[in-house]
C-alpha positions in Angstrom: 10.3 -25.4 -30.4 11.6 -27.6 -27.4 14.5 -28.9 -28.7 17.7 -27.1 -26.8 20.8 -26.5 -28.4 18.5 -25.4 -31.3 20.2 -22.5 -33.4 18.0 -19.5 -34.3 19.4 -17.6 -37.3 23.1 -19.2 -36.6 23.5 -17.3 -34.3 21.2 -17.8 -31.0 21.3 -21.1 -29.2 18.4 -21.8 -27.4 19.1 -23.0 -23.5 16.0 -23.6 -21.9 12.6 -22.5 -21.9 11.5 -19.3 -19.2 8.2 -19.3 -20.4 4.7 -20.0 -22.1 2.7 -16.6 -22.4 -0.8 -16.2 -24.2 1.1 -15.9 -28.0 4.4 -16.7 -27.9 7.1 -18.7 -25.7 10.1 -17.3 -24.2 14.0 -19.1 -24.2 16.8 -18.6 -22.9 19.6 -18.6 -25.4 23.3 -17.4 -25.6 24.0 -15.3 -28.7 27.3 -17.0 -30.0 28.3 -14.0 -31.5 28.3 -11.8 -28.9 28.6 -14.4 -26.1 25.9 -13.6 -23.6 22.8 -14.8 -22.3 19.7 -13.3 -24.2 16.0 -13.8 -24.2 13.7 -14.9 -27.0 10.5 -14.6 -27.7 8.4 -16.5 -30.8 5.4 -16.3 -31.4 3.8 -19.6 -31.4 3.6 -21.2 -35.1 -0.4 -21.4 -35.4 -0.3 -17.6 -34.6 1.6 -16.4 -37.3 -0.6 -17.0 -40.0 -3.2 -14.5 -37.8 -2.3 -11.3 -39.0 -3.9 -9.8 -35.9 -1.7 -11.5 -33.7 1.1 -11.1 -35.8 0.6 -7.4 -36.2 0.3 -7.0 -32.3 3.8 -8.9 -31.9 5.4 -6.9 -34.3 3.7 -3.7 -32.7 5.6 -4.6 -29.4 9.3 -5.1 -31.1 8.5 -1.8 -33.0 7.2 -0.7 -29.9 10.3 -1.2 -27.2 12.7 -1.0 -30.2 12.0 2.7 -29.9 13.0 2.9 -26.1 16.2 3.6 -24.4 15.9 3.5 -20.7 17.3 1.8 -17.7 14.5 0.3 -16.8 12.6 -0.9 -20.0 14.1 -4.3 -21.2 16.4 -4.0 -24.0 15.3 -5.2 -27.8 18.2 -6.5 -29.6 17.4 -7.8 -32.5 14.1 -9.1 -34.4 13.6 -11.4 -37.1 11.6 -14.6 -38.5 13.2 -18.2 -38.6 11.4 -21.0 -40.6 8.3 -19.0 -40.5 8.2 -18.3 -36.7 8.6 -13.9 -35.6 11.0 -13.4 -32.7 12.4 -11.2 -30.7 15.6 -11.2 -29.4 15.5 -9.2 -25.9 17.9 -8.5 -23.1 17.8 -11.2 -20.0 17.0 -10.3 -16.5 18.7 -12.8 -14.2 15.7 -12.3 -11.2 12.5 -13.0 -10.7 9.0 -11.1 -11.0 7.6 -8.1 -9.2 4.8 -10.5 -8.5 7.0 -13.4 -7.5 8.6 -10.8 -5.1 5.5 -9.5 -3.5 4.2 -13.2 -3.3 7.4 -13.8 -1.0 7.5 -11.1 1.0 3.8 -9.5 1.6 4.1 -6.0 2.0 7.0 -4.1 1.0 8.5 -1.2 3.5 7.6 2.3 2.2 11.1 3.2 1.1 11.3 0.4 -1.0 8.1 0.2 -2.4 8.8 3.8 -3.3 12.0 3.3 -5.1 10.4 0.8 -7.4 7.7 2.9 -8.4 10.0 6.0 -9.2 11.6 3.2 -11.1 8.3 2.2 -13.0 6.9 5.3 -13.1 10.1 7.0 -14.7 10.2 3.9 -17.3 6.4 4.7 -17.8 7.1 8.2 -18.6 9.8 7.7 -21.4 7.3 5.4 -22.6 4.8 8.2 -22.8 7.2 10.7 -24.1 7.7 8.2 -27.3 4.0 8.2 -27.8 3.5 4.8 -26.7 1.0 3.5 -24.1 1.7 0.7 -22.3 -1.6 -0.2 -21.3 -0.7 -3.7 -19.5 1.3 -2.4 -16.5 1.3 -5.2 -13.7 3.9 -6.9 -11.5 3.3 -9.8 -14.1 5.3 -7.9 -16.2 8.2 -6.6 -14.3 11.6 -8.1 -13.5 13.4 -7.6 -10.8 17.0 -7.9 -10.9 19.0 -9.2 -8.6 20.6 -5.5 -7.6 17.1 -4.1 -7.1 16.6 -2.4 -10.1 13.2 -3.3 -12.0 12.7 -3.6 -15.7 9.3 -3.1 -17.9 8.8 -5.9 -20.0 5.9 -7.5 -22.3 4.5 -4.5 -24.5 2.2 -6.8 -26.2 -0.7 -5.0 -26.4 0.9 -1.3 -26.1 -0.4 1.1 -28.4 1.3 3.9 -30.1 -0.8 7.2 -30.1 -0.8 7.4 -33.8 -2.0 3.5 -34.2 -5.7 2.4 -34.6 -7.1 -0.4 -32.3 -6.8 -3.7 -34.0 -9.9 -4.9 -33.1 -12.8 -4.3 -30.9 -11.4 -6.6 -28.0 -8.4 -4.0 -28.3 -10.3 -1.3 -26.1 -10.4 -3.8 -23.0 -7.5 -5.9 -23.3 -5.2 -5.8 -19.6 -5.4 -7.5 -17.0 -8.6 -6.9 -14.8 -6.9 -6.1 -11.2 -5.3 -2.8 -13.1 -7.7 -1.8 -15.8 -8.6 1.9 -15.5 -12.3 2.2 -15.5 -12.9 3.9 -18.6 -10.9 0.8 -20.4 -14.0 -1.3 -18.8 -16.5 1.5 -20.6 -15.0 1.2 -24.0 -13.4 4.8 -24.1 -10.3 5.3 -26.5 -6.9 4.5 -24.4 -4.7 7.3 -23.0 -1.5 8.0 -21.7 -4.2 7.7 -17.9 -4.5 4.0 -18.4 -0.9 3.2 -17.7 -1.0 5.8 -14.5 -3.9 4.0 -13.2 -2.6 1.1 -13.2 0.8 2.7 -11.7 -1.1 3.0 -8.7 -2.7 -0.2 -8.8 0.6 -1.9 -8.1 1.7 0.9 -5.8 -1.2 0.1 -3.8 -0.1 -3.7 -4.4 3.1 -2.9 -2.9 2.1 -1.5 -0.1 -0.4 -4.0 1.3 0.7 -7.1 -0.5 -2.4 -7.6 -2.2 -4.7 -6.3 -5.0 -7.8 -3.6 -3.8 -10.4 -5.8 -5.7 -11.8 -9.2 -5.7 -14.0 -11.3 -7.6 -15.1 -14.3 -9.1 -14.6 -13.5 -13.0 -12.7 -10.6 -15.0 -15.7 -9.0 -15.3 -16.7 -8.3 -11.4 -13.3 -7.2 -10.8 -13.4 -4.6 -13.6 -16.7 -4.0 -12.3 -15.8 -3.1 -9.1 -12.7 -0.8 -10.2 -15.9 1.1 -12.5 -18.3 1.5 -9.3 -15.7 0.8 -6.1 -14.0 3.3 -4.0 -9.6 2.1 -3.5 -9.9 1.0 -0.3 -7.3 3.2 2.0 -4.1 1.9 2.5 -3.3 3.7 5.3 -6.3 1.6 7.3 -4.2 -1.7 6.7 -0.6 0.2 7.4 -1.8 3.5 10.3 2.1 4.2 9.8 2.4 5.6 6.6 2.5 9.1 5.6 -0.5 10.8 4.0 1.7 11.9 1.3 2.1 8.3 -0.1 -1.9 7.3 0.3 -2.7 11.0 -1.8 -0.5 9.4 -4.6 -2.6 6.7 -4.7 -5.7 8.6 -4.3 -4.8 10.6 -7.6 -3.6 8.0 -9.4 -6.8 5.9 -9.3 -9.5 8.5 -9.2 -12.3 7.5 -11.1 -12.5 10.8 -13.4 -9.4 10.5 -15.7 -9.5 14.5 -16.0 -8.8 14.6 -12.3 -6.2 11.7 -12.4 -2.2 13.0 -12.7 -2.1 14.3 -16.3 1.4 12.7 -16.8 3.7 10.4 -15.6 6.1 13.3 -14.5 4.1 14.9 -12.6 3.5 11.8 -10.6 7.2 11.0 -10.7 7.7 14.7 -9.1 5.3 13.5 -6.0 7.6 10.0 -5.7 10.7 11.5 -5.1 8.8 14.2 -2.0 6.1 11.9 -0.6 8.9 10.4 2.1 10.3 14.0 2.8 9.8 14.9 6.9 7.7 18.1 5.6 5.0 16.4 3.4 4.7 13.8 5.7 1.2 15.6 7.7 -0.6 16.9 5.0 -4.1 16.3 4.0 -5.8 13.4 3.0 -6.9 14.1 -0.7 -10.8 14.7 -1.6 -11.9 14.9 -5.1 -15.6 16.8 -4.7 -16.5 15.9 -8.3 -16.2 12.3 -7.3 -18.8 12.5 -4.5 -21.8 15.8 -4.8 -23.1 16.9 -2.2 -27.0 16.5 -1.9 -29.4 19.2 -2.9 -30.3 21.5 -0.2 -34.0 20.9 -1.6 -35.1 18.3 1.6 -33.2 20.3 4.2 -35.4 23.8 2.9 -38.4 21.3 3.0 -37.4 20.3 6.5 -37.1 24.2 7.5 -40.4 25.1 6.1 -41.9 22.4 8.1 -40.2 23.6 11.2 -41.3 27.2 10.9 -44.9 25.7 10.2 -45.3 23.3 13.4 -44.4 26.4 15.4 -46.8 28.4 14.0 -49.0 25.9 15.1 -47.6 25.9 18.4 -48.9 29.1 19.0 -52.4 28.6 18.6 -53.4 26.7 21.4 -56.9 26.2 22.0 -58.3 27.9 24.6 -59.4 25.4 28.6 -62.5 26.0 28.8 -63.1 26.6 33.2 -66.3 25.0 34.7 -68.4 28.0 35.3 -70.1 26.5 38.7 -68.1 27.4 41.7 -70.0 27.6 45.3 -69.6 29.1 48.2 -68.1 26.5 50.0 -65.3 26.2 47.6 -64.2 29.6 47.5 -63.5 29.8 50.9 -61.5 26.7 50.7 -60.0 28.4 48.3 -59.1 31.6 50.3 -58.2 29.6 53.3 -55.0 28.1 51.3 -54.0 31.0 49.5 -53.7 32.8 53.0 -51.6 30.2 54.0 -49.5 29.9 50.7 -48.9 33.7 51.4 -48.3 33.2 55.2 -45.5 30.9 54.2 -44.0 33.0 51.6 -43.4 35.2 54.2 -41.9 33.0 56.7 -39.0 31.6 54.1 -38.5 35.1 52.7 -38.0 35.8 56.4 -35.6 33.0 57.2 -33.7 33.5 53.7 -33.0 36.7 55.2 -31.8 35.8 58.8 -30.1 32.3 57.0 -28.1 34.9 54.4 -26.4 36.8 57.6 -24.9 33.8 58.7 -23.9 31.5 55.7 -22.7 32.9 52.7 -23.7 31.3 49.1 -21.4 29.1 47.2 -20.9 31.3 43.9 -21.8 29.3 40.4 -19.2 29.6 38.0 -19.0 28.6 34.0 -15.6 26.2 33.2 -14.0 27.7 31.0 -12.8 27.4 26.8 -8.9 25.1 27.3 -7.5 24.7 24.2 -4.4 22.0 23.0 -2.5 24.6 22.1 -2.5 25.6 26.3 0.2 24.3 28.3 -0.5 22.8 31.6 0.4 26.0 33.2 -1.4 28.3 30.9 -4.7 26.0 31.6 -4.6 26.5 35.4 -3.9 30.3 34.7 -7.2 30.2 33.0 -9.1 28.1 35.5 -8.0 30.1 38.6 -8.6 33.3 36.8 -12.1 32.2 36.4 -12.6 31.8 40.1 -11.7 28.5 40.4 -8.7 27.1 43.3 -5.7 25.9 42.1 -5.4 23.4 45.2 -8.9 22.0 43.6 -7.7 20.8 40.1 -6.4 17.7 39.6 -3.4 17.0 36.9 -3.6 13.9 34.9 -1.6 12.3 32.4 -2.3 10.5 29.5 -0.9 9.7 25.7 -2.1 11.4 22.5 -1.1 10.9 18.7 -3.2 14.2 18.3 -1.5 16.6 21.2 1.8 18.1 22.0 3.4 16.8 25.1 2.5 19.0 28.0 -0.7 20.9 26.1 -4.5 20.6 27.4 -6.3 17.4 26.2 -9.7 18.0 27.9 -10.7 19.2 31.3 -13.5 18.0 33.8 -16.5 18.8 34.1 -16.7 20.0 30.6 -16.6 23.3 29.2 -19.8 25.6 29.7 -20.7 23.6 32.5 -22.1 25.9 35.7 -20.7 24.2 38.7 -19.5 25.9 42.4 -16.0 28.0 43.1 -14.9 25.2 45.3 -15.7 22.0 42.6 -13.1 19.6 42.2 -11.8 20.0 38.9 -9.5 16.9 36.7 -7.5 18.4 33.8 -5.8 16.1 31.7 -2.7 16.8 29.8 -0.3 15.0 27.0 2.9 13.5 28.2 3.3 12.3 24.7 2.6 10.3 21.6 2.1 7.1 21.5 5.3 4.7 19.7 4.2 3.3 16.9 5.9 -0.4 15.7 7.4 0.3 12.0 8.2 -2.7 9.7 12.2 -3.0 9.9 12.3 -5.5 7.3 14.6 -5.2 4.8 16.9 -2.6 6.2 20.4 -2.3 7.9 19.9 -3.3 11.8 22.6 -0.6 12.5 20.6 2.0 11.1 17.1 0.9 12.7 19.4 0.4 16.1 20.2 4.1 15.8 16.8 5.4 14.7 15.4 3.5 18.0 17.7 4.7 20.6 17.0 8.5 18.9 13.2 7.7 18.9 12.8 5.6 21.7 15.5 4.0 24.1 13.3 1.4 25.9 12.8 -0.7 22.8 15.8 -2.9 23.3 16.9 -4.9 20.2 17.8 -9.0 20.5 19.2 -9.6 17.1 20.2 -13.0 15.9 22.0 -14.4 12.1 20.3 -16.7 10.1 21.2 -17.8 6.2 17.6 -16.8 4.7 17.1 -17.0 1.1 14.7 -14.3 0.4 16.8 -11.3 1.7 20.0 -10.0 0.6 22.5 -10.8 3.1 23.2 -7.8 6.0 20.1 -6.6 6.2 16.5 -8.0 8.6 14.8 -10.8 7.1 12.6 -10.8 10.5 11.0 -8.9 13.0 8.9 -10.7 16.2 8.1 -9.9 19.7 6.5 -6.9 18.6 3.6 -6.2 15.6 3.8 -3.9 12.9 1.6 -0.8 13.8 1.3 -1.6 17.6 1.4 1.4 19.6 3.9 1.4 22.7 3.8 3.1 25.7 7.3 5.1 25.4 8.0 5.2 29.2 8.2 1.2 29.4 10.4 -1.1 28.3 9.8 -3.7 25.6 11.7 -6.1 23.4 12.2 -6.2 19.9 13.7 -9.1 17.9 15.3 -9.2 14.8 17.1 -11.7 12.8 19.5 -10.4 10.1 20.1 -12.6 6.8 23.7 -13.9 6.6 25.4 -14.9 3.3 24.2 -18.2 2.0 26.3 -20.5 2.0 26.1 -24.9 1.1 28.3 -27.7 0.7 26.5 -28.8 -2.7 24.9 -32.7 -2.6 22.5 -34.9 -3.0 22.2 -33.2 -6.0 23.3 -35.9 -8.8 20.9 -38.8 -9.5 18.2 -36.2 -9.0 15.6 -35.7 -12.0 15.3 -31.8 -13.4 12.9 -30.9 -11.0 14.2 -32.2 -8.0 17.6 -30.7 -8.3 16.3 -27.7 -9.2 13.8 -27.8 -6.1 16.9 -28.8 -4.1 18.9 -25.6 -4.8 16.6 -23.5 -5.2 15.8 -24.3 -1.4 19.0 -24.2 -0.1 20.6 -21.2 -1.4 17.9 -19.1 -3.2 18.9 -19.2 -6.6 17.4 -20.7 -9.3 20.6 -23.0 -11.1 20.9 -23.1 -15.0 19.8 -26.3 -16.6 22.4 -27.4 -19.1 20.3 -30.2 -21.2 22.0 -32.2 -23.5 21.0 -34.5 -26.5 20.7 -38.4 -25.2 21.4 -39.1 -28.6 24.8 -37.8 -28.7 25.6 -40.3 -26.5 27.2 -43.9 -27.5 25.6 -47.0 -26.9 27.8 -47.9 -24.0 26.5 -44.6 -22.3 23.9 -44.9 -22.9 23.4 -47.9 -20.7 24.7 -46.4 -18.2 22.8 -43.1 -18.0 19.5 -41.9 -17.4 17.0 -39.5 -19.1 16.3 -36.5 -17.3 18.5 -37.8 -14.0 21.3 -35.0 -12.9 24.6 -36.2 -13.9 27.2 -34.2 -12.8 27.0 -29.9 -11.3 28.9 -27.4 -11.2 30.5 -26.3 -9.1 30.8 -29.9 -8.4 29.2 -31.9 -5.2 31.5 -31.8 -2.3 32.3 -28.5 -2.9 31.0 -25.1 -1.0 28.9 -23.0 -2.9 29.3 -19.4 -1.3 26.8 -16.5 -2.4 28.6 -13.2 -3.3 27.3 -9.7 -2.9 28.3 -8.7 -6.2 28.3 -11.2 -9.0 26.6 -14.3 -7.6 27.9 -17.6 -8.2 25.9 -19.4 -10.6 25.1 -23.6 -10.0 24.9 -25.6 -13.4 23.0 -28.7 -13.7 23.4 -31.5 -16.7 21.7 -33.8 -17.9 20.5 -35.7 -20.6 16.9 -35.8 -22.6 
């Protein structure tokens, strides 16, 4: 089908094409009835005479038909039109979750969080009406233009109550999200869809999958045998709370995995929250046993053995001759040994009278929790002089501001009451860089001058295409996750995305692809192809105009194409195939 203007049922013009997927196409079409912009999908003609395939496609309208949520694409209508199944499906005006995170990199926490409350919540009516999803991927989300994110593509969900339609069934998904029990042949559950929820949460986070490979098959591999690497090594700044998500969602032992969607929604909507922000990194035992005690007992029992051993130490044997000669050698120096003895006994006591001994005394236990203050309190109640100690300051992620970081010499050491002693305290945490992008610059202005005043901001205005307008496309002079030195001054720049805005041409005379490259570059929107039949036109047009060539836009060339926060302006190409 690649004939526009085509009617569908008389009723569904088709457009233009959006797509070409693995068993059907997808067009975009205006339902003349209704008057609004829909999407089709048909399954391809050669496929519907597989009853497989066709079973699977009607699974999916059966499937989503069923659903009733904000953020699962709509099903309109289904039906069959000389011989071809389609579905008739709401259309998102946006782009992919994949074609967003392929533009952008890594998304900032907040957001990344808002589209998996998003996802997760769709995942979870899903689950409620018994049906499993089982390809969840940023493939198959839309992202509208407002933010909000639909499910779409339930092509190989499976209802609880439905058998597997083949072998090949068991392991169908795409091999950067496929739960490792799908790679071991195990019958799909509700687990699948979470594991692959934090797939793509990982995914939004970093900007990339956790796995690699060569072929399907290593990647699967390595999701079977593989530990998810930590996100919090390639971001330091985010909170515990959003890496243990993660962690659960992905663990290897389904039974340990979150048992539901909800429950996994429930930590979403508290993992940002000041007062989970510090708790602890979660460890699932099961995953990782301890080693038997078995070598360590060995390793005792060898221990107790050699000092046995020790004990019986052979007897030196003495040579037997002695003369005379020698023994009065002999009591000659032991006279004098003794003579000596007596004379530095003597002179130790005389010496004692006049100098008194420097007293040895242990440094003692400093905690953090000690204040500078409290520390010296316990140094010079040890015996120590306060005029001796030494303060010095240094920064610590790990210790309060003004608390005890170590002391020197170390604890436990024996050294004299008069030592010299260094004790080191906090004056505070190190400033960590965040990643501003994507949010209001009046609100990261105010969060800095709370946080810290010496980061000055330089903020410029640029039209960028990728970010909604208002908010920081940019951020330079400074790297995410550097750590600053609070007390000095730096600068940070930022440059906010303005409202796009283009005096439209150099558009006509362009083929398809140009034009649409053209826009596309200029203002960020993708324009609506309005192809028309060559045919239709008379022989004198004909003449005159080109195949495929842009003949006239709207709005028009000359004019100023303005982008709108609400309601964007749409450009309209035409031309003639």
């Amino acid at each position: 089908m690649n004939n526009n203007n085509k009617m569908i049922a008389e009723r569904y013009m088709i457009v233009s094409s959006l797509g070409e997927g693995g068993m059907a196409d997808v067009y975009l079409a205006i339902d003349t009835i209704l008057n609004r912009e829909v999407a089709i999908k048909v399954l391809r003609g050669e496929l519907s005479k597989d009853p497989v395939t066709l079973l699977r496609f009607q699974r999916e309208a059966n499937a989503v038909s069923k659903l009733n949520h904000p953020n699962v694409v709509d099903v309109y209508d289904v039906g069959e039109f000389e011989g071809r199944h389609y579905i008739v499906m709401e259309y998102v005006r946006g782009r992919t979750l994949k074609q967003l995170i392929s533009q952008r990199g890594a998304l900032h926490q907040e957001e990344a969080v808002n589209i998996m409350i998003q996802l997760t919540s769709a995942v979870q009516h899903a689950h409620e009406n018994d049906i499993i999803h089982r390809d969840i991927k940023p493939q198959n989300v839309l992202v509208k233009d407002d933010g909000t994110v639909k499910i779409t593509d339930f092509g190989i969900a499976l209802a609880h109550d439905t058998v597997q339609l083949t072998q090949s069934d068991a392991v169908l998904g795409s091999a950067h999200y496929l739960a490792p029990e799908t790679t071991r042949g195990e019958t799909p559950s509700n687990q699948v869809d979470i594991y692959a929820l934090g797939i793509v949460f990982y995914e939004l986070l970093t900007g990339n999958v956790p796995f690699h490979g060569d072929n399907p098959v290593q990647i699967a591999m390595k999701h079977l045998r593989e530990e998810i690497p930590s996100v919090r090594d390639f971001n330091p700044t985010l909170p515990q709370s959003v890496e243990n998500i993660i962690i659960k969602a992905t663990v290897k032992n389904r039974k340990l995995r979150y048992q539901s969607a909800k429950d996994m929604l429930y930590d979403l909507h508290r993992c940002l929250l000041p007062e989970y922000a510090h708790v602890e990194k979660l460890v699932f035992e099961e995953e990782h046993p301890q080693p038997t005690m078995v070598m360590e007992q060995r390793k005792q029992k060898q221990t107790k053995k050699t000092e046995v051993r020790k004990k019986h130490v052979e007897p030196i044997e003495e040579d037997e001759e002695d003369d005379s000669g020698n023994r009065k050698i002999t009591k000659i120096i032991i006279a004098m040994i003794v003579g000596l003895c007596v004379i530095g006994v003597a002179a130790f006591v005389l010496m004692s009278g006049i100098f008194d001994k420097e007293k040895m005394i242990k440094v003692p236990e400093l905690s953090t929790s000690q204040t500078q203050q409290e520390a010296i309190q316990t140094l010079t109640s040890s015996g120590f002089k306060k005029d001796n100690i030494t303060i010095k300051q240094e920064l610590s992620d790990d210790v309060e501001k003004g608390h005890v970081i170590r002391v020197s010499p170390d604890t436990g050491e024996e050294i004299g009451a008069n030592s010299k002693l260094t004790l080191t305290v906090s004056r505070g945490t190190w400033f960590v860089v965040k990643d501003y992008r994507h949010r209001l610059p009046e609100e990261v202005e105010k969060e800095l001058n709370e946080q810290n005043p010496n980061i000055k901001l330089e903020i410029s205005y640029e039209q960028r295409a990728n970010t909604w307008p208002g908010y920081i496309a940019e951020q330079s002079g400074l790297e995410i996750g550097e750590k600053l030195d609070p007390d000095k001054e730096y600068t940070l720049k930022i440059t906010v995305s303005q409202l796009m805005s283009w005096k439209i041409e150099g558009v006509v005379g362009k083929t398809e692809e140009e034009a649409i490259a053209l826009i596309k570059e200029k203002t960020g929107i993708l324009p609506v192809s309005d192809e028309r039949s060559y045919d239709d036109l008379s022989e004198e047009e004909q003449k005159t105009i080109k195949k495929g060539v842009v003949t006239d836009v709207d709005p028009a060339e000359g004019t100023e194409y303005v982008q709108q926060m609400e309601n964007p302006n749409v450009i309209t190409i035409r031309f003639y195939k």
